[in-house]
N, C-alpha and C positions, 0 to 999 in steps of 0.2 A: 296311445301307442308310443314307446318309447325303444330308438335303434329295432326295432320291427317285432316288439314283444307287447302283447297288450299287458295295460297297468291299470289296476284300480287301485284308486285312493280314496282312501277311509279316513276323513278329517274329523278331530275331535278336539272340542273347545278344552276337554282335560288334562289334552296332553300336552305340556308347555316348551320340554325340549326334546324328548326320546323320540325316534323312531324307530318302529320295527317293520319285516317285512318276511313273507312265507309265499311259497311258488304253489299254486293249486291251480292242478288241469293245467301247465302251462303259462297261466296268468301269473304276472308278480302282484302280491299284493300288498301295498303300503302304508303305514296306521302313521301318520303324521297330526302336528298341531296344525290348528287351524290354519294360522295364519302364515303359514311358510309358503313360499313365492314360489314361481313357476321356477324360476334358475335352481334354486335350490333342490326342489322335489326331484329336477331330472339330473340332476347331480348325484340324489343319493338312490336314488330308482336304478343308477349306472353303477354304481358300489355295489350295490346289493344286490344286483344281474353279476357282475362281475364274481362278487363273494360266492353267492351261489352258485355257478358257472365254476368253481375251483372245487366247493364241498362235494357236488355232481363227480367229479372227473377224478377224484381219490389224492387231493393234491398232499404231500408231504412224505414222508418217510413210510415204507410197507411193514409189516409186520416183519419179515424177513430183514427189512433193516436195521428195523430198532434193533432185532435179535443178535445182529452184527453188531451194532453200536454198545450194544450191552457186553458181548464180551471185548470189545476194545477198552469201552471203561472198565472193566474187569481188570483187564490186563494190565492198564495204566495206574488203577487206583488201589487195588487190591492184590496185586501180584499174581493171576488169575486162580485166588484162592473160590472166588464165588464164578457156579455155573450155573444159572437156570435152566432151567428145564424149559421154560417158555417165557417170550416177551412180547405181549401184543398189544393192538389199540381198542378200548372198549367205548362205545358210544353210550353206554350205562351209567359212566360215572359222572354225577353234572357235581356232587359236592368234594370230591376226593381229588387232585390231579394223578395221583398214583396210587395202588394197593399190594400188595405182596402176601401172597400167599404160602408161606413159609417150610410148612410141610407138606408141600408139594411143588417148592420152590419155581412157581409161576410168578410173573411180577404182570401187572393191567396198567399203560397208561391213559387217563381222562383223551378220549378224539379233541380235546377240545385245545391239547397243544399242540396239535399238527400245523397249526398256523402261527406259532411262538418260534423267537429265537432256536437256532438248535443247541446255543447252551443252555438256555432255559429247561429242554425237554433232556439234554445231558444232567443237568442238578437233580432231578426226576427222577433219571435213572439210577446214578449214584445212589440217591437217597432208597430206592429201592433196595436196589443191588444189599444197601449195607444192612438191609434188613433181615438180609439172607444169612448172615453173622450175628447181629445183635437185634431180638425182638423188639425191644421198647424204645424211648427216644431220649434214654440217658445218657451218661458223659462218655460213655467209651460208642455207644451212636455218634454222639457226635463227632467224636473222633474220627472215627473213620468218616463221615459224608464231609468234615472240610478237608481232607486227604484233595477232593476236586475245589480246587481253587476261586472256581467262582459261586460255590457254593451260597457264599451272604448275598450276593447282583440277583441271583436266579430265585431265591427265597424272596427279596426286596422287589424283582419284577412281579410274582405269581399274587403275593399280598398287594400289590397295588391295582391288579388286573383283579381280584378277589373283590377289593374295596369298588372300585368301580362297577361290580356286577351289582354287590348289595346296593350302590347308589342307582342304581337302573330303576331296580325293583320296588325302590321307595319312592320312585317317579310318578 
């Protein structure tokens, strides 16, 4: 019992640094390496209550925001030549952070930036947005998506967070 939540812990001699952890029936449950210490375990048993405790509660921007946000970058970066028709959050996309659907100019961002910088999920949108002008990812794309300034920060965060998922997975 950890802060008044029962915890099981799944200790495995394989797992040498990752831990993971999933809420069932209420229980948190914790897949740790063996040999990690009591401080520790309730340290990340408190994370991961916490984290969970935020994914539970819808924390970050609504759909109806992004929507907002999307034509504000519209209006900033493109002179509000692009309007979508919709802009929302998909919890479907675990490989993509964004998709665009272009003839039917919907834009999908990955759930999984709702917890990133908001200029990280503004490069996203950009990067959408401008798909709604130029299909492919050639020169006059790119043109328009560094039009948003931090465009190279928010590409350089998403591949670094990218890079560390594949390092997870190789764990």
């Amino acid at each position: 019992m950890i802060d008044g939540q029962e915890v099981i812990v799944i200790r495995s001699a394989k797992r040498k640094r990752t831990i993971s952890a999933d809420l069932v029936g209420g229980t948190l449950r914790l897949r740790v390496p063996l040999r990690l210490g009591k401080g520790q375990l309730e340290e990340h048993a408190r994370a991961f209550q916490q984290k969970l405790r935020k994914k539970a509660s819808g924390s970050g921007r609504s759909d109806e925001d992004l929507m907002r946000r999307a034509l504000e970058l519209s209006a900033t970066y493109f002179d509000d030549a692009v309007r979508p028709v919709s802009v929302r959050w998909s919890d479907r996309q675990n490989s993509r952070w964004g998709s665009t659907t272009s003839s039917q100019g919907t834009i999908r961002l990955s759930s999984r930036l709702k917890q990133m910088p908001g200029w990280v999920q503004d490069g996203v949108l950009v990067h959408e947005l401008a798909h709604l002008i130029e299909s492919g990812h050639g020169p006059a794309f790119r043109r328009l998506v560094e039009r948003y300034p931090r465009t190279k920060e928010a590409d350089a965060f998403l591949e670094g967070v990218s890079f560390a998922q594949r390092q997870q997975g190789n764990s």
